[in-house]
ROVEXKOL-75594 format. One record per residue (C-alpha): residue in three letters; x, z, y. Coordinates in pm, whole numbers. Each point is the difference from the previous one (the first is absolute). Example, Ala and Ser with C-alpha at 12.3 -4.5 7.8 and 13.67 -1.06 7.14 Angstrom:
<nodes>
+------+--------+--------+--------+
: resn :   east :     up :  north :
+------+--------+--------+--------+
:  ala :   1230 :    780 :   -450 :
:  ser :    137 :    -66 :    344 :
+------+--------+--------+--------+
</nodes>
This chain:
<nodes>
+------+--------+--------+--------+
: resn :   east :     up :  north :
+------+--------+--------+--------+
:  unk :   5077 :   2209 :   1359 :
:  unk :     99 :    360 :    -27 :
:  unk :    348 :    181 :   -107 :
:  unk :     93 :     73 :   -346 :
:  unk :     90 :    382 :   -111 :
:  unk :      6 :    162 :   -319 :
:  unk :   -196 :   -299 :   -188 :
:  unk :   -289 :    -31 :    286 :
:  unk :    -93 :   -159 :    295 :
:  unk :     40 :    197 :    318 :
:  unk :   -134 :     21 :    350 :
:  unk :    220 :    173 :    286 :
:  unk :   -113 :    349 :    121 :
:  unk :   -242 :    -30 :    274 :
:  unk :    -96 :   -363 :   -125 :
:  unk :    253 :   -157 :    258 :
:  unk :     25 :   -395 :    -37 :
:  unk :    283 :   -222 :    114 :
:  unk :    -88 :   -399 :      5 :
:  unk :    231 :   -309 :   -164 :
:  unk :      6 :   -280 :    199 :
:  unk :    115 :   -361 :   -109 :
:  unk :    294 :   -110 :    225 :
:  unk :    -73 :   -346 :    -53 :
:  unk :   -333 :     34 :    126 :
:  unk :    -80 :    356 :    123 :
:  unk :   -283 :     45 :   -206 :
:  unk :    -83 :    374 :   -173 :
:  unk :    108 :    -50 :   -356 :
:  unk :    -88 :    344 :   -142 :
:  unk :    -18 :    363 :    121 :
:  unk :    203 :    258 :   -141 :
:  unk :     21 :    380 :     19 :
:  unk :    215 :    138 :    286 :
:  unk :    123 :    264 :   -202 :
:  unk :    197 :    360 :    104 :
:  unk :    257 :    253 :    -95 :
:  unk :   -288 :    203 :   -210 :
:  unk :    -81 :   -309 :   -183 :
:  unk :    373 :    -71 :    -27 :
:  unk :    -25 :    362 :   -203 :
:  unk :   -207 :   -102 :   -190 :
:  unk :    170 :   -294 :   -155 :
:  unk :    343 :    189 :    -10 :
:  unk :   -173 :    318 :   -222 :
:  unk :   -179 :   -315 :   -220 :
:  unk :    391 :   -166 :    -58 :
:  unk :    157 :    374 :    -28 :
:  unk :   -266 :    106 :   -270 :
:  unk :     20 :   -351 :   -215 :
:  unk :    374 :     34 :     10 :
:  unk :     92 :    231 :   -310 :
:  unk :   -212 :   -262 :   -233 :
:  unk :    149 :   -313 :    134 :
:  unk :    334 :     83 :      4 :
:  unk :    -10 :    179 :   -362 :
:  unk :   -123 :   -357 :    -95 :
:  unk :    319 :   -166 :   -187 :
:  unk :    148 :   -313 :    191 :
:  unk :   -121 :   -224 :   -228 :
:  unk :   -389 :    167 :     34 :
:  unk :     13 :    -85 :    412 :
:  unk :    172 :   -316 :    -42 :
:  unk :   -302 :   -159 :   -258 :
:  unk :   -244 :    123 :    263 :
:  unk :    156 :   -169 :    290 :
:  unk :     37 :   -298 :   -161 :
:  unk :   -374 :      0 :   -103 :
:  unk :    -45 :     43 :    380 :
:  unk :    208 :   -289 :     60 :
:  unk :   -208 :   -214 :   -216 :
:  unk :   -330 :    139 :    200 :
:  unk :    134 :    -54 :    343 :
:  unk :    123 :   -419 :   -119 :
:  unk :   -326 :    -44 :   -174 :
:  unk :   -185 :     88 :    360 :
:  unk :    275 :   -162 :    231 :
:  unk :   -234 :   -240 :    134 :
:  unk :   -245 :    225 :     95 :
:  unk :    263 :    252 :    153 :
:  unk :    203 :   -282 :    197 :
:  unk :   -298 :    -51 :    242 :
:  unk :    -41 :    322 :     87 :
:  unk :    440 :      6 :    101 :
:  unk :    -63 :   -290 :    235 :
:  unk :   -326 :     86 :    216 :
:  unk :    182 :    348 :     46 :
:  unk :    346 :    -91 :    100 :
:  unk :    -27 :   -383 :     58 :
:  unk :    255 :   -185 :   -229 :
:  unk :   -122 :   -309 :   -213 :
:  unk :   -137 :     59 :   -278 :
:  unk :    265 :   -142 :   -226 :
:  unk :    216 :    223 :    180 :
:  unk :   -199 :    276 :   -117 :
:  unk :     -6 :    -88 :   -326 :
:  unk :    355 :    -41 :    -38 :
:  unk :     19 :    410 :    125 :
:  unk :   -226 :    118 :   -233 :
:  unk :    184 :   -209 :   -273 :
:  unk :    377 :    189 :    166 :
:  unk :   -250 :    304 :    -66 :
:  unk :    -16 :    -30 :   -362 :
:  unk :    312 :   -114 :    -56 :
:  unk :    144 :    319 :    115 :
:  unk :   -295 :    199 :   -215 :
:  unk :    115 :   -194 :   -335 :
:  unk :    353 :     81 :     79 :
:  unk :    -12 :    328 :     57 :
:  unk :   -283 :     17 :   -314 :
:  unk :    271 :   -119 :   -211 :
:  unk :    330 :    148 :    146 :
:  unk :   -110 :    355 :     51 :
:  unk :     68 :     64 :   -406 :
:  unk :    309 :   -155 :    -19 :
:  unk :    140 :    275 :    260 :
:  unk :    257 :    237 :   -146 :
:  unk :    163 :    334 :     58 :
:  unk :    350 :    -30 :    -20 :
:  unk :    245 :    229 :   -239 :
:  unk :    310 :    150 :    175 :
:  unk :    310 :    123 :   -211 :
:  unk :    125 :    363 :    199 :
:  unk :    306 :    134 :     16 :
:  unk :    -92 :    302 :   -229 :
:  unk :     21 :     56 :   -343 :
:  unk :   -300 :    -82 :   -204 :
:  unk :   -196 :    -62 :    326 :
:  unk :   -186 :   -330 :    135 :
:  unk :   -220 :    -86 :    234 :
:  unk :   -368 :   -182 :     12 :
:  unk :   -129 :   -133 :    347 :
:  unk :   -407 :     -8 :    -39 :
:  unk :   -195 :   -156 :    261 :
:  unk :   -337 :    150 :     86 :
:  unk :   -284 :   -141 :    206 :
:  unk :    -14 :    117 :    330 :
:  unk :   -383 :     76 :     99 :
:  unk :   -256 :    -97 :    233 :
:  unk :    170 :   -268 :    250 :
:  unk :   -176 :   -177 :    311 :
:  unk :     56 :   -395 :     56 :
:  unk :    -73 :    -88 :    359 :
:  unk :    -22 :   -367 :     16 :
:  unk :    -23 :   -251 :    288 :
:  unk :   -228 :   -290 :     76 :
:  unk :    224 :   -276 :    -73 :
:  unk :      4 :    -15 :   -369 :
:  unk :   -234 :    282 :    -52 :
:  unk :    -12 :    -97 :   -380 :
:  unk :    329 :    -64 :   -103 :
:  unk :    178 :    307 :    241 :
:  unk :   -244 :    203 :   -208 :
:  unk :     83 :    -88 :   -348 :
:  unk :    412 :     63 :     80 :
:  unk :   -103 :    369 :     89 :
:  unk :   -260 :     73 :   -299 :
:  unk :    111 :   -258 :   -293 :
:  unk :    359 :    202 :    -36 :
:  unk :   -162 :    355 :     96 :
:  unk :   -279 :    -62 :   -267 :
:  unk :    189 :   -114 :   -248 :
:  unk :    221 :    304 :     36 :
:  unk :   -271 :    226 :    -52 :
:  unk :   -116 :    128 :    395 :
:  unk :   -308 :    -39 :    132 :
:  unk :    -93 :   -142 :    375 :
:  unk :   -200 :     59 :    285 :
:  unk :      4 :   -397 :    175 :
:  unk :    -33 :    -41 :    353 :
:  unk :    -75 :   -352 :    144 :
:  unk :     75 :   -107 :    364 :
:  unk :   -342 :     30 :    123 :
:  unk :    -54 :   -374 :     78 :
:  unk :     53 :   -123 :   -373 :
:  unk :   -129 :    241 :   -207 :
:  unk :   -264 :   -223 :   -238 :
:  unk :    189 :   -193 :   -197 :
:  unk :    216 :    271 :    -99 :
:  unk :   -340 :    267 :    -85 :
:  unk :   -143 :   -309 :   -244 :
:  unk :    377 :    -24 :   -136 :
:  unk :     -1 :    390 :    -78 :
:  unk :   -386 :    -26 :   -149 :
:  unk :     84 :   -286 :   -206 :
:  unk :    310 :    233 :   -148 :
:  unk :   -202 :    266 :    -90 :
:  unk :   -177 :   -262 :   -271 :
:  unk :    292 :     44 :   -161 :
:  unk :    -26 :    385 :    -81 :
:  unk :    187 :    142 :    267 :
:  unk :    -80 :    372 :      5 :
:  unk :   -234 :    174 :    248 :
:  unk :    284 :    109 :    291 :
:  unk :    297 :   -192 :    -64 :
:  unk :    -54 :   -287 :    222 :
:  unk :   -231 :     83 :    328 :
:  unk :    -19 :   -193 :    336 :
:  unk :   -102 :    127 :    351 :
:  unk :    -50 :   -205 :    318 :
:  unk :     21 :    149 :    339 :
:  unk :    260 :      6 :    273 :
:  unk :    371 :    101 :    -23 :
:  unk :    -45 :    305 :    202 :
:  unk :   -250 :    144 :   -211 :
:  unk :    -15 :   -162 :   -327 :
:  unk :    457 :    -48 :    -34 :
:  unk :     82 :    290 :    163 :
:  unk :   -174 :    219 :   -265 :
:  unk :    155 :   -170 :   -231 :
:  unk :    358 :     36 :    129 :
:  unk :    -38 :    370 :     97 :
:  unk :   -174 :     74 :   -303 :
:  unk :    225 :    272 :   -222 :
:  unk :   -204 :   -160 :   -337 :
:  unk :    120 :   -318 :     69 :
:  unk :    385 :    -76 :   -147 :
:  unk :    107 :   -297 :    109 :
:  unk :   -114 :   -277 :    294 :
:  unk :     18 :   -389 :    -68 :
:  unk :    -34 :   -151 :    408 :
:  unk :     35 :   -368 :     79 :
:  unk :    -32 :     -4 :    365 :
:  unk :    109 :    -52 :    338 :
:  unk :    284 :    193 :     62 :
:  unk :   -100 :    284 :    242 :
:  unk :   -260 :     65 :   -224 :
:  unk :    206 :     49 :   -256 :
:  unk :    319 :    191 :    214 :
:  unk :   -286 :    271 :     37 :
:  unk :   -124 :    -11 :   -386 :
:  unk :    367 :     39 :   -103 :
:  unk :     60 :    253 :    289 :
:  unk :   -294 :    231 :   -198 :
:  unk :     63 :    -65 :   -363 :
:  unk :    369 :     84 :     81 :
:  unk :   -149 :    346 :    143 :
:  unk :   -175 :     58 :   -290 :
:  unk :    202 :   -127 :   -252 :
:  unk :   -226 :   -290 :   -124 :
:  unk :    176 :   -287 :   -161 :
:  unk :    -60 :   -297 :    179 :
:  unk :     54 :   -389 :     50 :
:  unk :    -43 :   -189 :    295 :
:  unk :    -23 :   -386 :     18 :
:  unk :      2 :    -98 :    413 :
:  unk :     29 :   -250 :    197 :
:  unk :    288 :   -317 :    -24 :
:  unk :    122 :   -299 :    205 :
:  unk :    125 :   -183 :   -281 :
:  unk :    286 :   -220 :     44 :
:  unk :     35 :   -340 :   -159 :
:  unk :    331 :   -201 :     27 :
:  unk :    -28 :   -393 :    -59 :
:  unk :    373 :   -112 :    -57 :
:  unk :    116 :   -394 :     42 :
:  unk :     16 :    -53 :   -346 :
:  unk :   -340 :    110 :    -93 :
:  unk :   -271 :   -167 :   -154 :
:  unk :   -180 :    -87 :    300 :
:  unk :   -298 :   -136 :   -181 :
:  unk :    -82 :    302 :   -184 :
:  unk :    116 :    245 :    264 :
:  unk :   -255 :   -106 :    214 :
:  unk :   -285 :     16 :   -162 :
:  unk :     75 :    354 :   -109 :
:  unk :     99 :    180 :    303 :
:  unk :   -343 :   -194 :    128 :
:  unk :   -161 :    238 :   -266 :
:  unk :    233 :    279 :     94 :
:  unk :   -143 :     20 :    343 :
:  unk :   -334 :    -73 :     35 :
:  unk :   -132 :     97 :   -319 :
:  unk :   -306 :    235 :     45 :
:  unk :     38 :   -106 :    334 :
:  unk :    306 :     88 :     52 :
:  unk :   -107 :    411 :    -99 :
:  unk :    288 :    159 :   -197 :
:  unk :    262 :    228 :     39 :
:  unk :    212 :   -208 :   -287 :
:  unk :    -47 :   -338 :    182 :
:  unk :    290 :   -270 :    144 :
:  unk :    -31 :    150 :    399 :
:  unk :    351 :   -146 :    117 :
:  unk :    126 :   -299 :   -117 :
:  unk :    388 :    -94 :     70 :
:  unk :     75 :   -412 :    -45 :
:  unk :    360 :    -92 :    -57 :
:  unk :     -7 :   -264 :    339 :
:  unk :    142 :   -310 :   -217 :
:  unk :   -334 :      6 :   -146 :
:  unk :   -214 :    170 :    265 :
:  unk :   -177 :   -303 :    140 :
:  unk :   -105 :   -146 :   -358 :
:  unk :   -113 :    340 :   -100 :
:  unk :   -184 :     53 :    287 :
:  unk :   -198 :   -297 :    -27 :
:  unk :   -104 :     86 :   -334 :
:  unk :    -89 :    358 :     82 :
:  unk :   -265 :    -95 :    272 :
:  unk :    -92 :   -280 :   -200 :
:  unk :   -133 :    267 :   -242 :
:  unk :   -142 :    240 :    249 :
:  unk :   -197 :   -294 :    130 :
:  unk :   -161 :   -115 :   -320 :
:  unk :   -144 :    361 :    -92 :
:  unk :   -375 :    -49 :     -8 :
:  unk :   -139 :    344 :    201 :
:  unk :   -367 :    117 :    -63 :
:  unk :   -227 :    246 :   -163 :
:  unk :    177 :    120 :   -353 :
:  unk :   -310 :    -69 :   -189 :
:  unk :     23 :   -375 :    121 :
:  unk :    135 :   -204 :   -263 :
:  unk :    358 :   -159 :    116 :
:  unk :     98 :    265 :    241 :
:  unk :    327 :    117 :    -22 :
:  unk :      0 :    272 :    286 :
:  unk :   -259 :    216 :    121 :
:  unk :    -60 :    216 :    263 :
:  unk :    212 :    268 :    202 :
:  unk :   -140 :    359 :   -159 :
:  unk :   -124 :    160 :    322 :
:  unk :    -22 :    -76 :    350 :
:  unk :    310 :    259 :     89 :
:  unk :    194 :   -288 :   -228 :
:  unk :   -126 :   -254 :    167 :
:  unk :    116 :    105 :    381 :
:  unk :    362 :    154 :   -196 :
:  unk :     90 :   -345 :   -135 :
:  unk :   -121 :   -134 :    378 :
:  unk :    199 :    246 :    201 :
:  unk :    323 :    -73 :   -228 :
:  unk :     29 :   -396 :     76 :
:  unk :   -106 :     46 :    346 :
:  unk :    277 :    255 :      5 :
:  unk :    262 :   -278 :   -150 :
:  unk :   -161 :   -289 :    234 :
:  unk :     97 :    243 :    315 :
:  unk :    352 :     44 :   -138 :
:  unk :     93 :   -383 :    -33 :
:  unk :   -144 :    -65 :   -379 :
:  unk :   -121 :   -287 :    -65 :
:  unk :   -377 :    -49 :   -237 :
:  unk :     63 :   -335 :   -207 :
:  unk :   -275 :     40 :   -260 :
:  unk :   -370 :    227 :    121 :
:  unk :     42 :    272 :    238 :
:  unk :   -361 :     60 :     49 :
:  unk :   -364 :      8 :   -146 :
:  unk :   -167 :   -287 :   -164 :
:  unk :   -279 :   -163 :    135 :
:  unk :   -376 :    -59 :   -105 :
:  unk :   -301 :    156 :   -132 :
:  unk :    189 :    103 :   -331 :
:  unk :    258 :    228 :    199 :
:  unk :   -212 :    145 :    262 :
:  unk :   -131 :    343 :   -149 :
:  unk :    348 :     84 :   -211 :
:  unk :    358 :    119 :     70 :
:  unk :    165 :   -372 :    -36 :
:  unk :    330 :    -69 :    123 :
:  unk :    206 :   -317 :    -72 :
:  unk :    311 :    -28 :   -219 :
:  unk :    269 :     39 :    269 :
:  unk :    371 :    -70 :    -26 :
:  unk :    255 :    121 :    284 :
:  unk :    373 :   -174 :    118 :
:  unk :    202 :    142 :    278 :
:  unk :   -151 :    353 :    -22 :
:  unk :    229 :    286 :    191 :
:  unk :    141 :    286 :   -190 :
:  unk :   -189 :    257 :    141 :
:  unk :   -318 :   -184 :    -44 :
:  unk :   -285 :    217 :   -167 :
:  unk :    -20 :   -252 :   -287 :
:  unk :    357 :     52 :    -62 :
:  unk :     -1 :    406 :     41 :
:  unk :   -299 :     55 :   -162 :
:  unk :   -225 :    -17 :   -344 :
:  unk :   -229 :   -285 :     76 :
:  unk :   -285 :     -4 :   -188 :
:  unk :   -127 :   -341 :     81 :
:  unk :     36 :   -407 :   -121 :
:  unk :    302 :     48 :    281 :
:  unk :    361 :   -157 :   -108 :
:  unk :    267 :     10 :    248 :
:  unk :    299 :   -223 :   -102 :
:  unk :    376 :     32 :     83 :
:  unk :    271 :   -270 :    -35 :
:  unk :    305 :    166 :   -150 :
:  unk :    366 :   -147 :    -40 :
:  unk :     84 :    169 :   -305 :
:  unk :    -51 :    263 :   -283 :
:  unk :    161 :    268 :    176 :
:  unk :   -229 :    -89 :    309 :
:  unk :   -301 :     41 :   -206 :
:  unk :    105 :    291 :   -177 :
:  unk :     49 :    192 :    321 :
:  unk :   -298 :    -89 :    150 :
:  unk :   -237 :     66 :   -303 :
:  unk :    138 :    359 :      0 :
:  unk :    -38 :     71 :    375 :
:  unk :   -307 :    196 :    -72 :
:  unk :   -192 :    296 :    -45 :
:  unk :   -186 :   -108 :   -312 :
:  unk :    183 :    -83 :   -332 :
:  unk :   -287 :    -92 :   -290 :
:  unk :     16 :   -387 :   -107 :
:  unk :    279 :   -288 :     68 :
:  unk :     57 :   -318 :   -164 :
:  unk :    244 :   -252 :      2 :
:  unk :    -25 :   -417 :    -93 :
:  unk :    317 :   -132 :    -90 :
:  unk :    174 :   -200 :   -328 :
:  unk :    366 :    162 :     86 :
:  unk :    -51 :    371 :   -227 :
:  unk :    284 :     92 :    206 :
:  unk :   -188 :     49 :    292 :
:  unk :   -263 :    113 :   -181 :
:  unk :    163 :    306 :   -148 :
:  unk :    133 :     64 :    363 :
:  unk :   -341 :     54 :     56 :
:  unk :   -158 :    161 :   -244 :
:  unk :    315 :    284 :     87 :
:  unk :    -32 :     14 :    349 :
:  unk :   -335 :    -74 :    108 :
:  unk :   -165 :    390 :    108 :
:  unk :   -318 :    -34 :   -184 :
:  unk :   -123 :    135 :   -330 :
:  unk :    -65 :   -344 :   -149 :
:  unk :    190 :   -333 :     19 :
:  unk :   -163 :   -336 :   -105 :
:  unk :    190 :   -294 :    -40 :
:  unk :   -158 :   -304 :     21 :
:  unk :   -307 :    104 :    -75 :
:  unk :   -328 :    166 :    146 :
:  unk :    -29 :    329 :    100 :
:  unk :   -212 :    164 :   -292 :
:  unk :    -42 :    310 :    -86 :
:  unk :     84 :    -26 :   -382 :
:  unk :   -158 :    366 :   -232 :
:  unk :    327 :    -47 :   -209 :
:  unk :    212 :     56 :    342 :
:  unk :     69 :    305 :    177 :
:  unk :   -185 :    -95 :    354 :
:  unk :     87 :    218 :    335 :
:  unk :    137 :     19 :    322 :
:  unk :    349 :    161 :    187 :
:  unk :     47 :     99 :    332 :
:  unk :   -361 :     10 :    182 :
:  unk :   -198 :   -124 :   -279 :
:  unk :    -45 :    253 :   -212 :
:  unk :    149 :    226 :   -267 :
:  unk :    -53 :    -23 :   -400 :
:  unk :    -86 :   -268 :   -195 :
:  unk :   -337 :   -169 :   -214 :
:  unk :    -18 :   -222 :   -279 :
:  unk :    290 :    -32 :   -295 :
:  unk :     41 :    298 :   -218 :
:  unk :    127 :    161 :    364 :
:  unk :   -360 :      1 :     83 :
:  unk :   -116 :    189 :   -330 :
:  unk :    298 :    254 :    -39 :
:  unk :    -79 :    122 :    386 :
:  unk :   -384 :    120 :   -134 :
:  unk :    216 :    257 :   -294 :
:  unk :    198 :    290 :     27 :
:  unk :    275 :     24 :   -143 :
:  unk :     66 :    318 :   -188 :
:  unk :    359 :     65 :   -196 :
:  unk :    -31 :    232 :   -316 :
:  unk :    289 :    102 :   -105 :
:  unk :     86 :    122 :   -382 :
:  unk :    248 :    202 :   -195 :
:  unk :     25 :     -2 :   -369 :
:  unk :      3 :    347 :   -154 :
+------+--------+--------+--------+
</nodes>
C-alpha cells in the first residue's frame, strides 16, 4: 500500500518502508511508505492548490459529494473492517461499528453544512447593519492516533470538508491501512484531485511539517497530551488555529439508587472496550458503599465473562493490547497498585495458551483498596484496568472525580435528577453522561478541560471552528 496525494499513489522519498504488524499475532500485515517532511510538501502544495475550487463549490455541491462517499465507504464496509482489526487489533464487529461512527459523522456534516447561516446584526447607526459571513479556512492537517484511527479521522475532515478546506491526513504510523482504503474509496465519489491527501511516516518528520508549515491554517490533534502541549505550544507561535483532543481518566459515579442491572453492564463497556484503549473511557469508578458489594460482584462478573482472542475470531469481544510498550504500561501500573496495598479481584495478568502467546493480551482487571497516589489513580491508563472506590456520599464522589489533572468524560447512574443535575454542574469535564454510556455522539459538542485538551469536535461546534468569520458592515446611502 502506498500514500495518497493529489489523486495518486505515492512512495516516500528515498523509497523508505515502515512494516504493520498484527498485535494479536505479530505477523507483517502490509508495508507502507515511511514518508518525510519533502513528501509532507508535497501533499500540503496538492491541498493548497485544490483549495480555491473546493471551497468556491456551494455547500450544498460538497455536501452531495460526501454523501456519495458515504454510500461508497458502507457499500465496502466489509472489506474495509478487516483491514481495521489485523492493524490495530479490535474485533471485528468492533471495527465495524467505527467505520459505521465514521459515516455517521460524514452524513451529518453532508447534510448540516448548508443549513449554516451568517447572522444579521442591527448597529447602533443610522441606516447601518451588519452581515457576519463565514469563510472556509484553507489547507488544515488532522493528526490522528491509533486507537480509533477511522473514526478520530472523520471528526477532523467530515466538518473541515464540508466547510470547504482541503487536508493533508496524517495517520499514527501503526494504523495507517484502513484509513488509506477509507480515503481511496472517497475519492469514488468525485472528490477533487488535492482536497483530501494522506501521508504516513513518523511524527517527527511527517506532523511536524505539518504543524510548522505557514500553508497549513488550522491543526485537528487527538493525542496524548505532551504531544499535543508541544503542537499547541507551535501553532500558538504561529498563529495556527488549532484543537486538541488528549488524554482523560474518566470518572463514573454509581449512586445507591441506581439501576444496578444496567449500570453494570455499561461501565463493563465503558472500560474495557477496545481493550480498554480510549481517552473517553470509564477509568475511575466511585460506588456509593450501601451498594458497593452488590455492584462489585456484578462488575467482575462482567470482566470475567469477556471472551479474549484474535479480533477476526468470531465471538471475541476483546482483542489484543496495540504494542508491546502497552503491554508492559498496563503491567507496570497494577504491579504499581499491588505494591501500594490494592487489591486485583478480577485478571491482573496475561492469559494463558497457544491463542495468547504471540500478542499483547492482558486480562480484564478490576482494582479495590487502591491508594491515592497510586499510578492508576494519577494517571491516564490506557488499559482494560478499573480501579474502584467505595464512597459515602455524592459530595464524596464529586470531590474525588475532580481531584485530577484531566477533565474530558464523566457520567453519573442514578434515578434521583437531583443529584444528577448536581452533577452534570459540578463535575470538571467537558461532557456529563447520566446513566448512560460514554459515546461520543456527532450532534454533541465533544472535548476536554483542564489537561485534556482545548476546543471542541462534532455538533455544529465542530463545523463553525473550520470558517472564519468575517463581519461586513453596511450603511445605506
Amino acid at each position: 500500500m502506498k500514500c495518497w496525494v493529489n489523486g495518486e499513489w505515492m512512495e516516500a522519498e528515498g523509497g523508505r518502508t515502515t512494516e504493520i504488524r498484527n498485535p494479536a499475532t505479530g505477523e507483517v500485515v502490509d508495508t507502507l511508505p515511511r514518508c518525510s517532511a519533502k513528501d509532507t510538501q508535497k501533499a500540503i502544495d496538492a491541498a493548497a492548490a485544490a483549495f480555491p475550487a473546493w471551497s468556491a463549490m456551494t455547500a450544498e455541491e460538497r455536501g452531495r459529494i460526501l454523501l456519495k462517499a458515504a454510500d461508497i465507504v458502507k457499500a465496502k464496509m466489509k472489506e474495509l473492517a478487516p483491514w481495521l482489526t489485523k492493524e490495530q487489533g479490535k474485533p471485528i464487529r468492533d471495527a465495524e461499528l467505527e467505520i459505521n461512527h465514521f459515516l455517521h459523522g460524514l452524513e451529518y456534516y453532508a447534510g448540516l453544512v448548508s443549513k449554516v447561516r451568517g447572522d444579521f446584526v442591527p448597529l447602533a447607526g443610522k441606516n447601518m447593519y451588519g452581515l457576519v459571513m463565514r469563510r472556509s479556512l484553507g489547507v488544515c492537517g488532522a493528526i490522528v492516533p491509533w486507537n480509533f484511527p477511522i473514526t478520530l479521522m472523520g471528526n477532523k475532515i467530515g466538518p473541515g470538508l464540508a466547510a470547504g478546506n482541503t487536508f493533508v491526513v496524517k495517520p499514527a504510523s501503526t494504523t495507517p491501512l484502513c484509513s488509506i482504503k477509507v480515503i481511496e474509496a472517497m475519492h469514488e465519489a468525485g472528490i477533487p484531485k488535492g482536497v483530501l491527501n494522506i501521508v504516513t511516516g513518523p511524527g517527527r518528520e511527517v506532523g511536524e511539517e505539518l504543524i510548522q508549515n505557514p500553508q497549513v491554517i488550522r491543526i485537528g490533534f487527538t493525542g496524548e497530551t505532551g504531544t499535543g502541549r508541544h503542537v499547541g505550544e507551535v501553532c500558538g507561535r504561529l498563529f495556527k488555529r488549532v484543537s486538541l483532543e488528549l488524554g482523560g481518566s474518566d470518572p463514573c459515579i454509581v449512586c445507591d439508587d441506581a439501576d444496578l442491572d444496567k449500570a453494570a453492564p455499561m461501565v463493563a463497556i465503558g472500560r474495557f472496550f477496545n481493550c480498554g484503549q480510549a481517552c473517553l473511557a470509564v477509568k475511575r469508578l466511585y460506588v456509593f458503599e450501601s451498594v458497593y458489594d452488590a455492584f462489585l460482584e456484578k462488575l467482575i462478573g462482567r470482566a470475567n465473562r469477556l471472551k479474549l482472542g484474535n479480533g477476526m475470531t468470531e465471538g471475541v469481544q476483546m482483542g489484543p493490547l496495540h504494542t508491546a510498550a502497552q503491554l508492559k504500561e498496563v503491567e507496570e501500573q497494577v504491579e504499581d497498585a499491588r505494591r501500594r496495598g490494592g487489591k486485583v479481584v478480577a485478571g491482573g495478568g496475561r492469559p494463558e495458551g497457544p491463542d495468547f502467546a504471540k500478542g499483547y493480551f492482558y486480562k480484564p482487571t478490576v482494582l479495590t483498596d487502591v491508594p491515592a497516589d497510586a499510578r492508576v489513580a494519577t494517571e491516564e491508563t490506557f488499559g482494560p484496568i478499573l480501579p474502584v472506590w467505595k464512597v459515602k456520599d455524592l459530595e464524596e464522589a464529586l470531590t474525588k472525580a475532580n481531584n485530577h489533572v484531566y477533565g474530558l468524560g464523566s457520567s453519573i447512574w442514578t434515578r434521583d435528577m437531583t443529584k444528577a443535575a448536581a452533577a452534570a454542574e459540578r463535575l470538571e469535564a467537558g461532557n456529563v453522561w447520566v446513566n448512560s454510556l460514554h459515546y461520543g455522539h456527532d450532534e454533541m459538542p465533544f472535548g476536554g478541560v483542564k489537561g485534556s485538551g482545548i476546543g471542541r469536535e462534532h455538533g455544529i461546534e465542530a463545523l463553525l471552528s473550520y470558517t472564519e468569520p468575517k463581519g461586513v458592515v453596511y450603511t445605506m446611502l
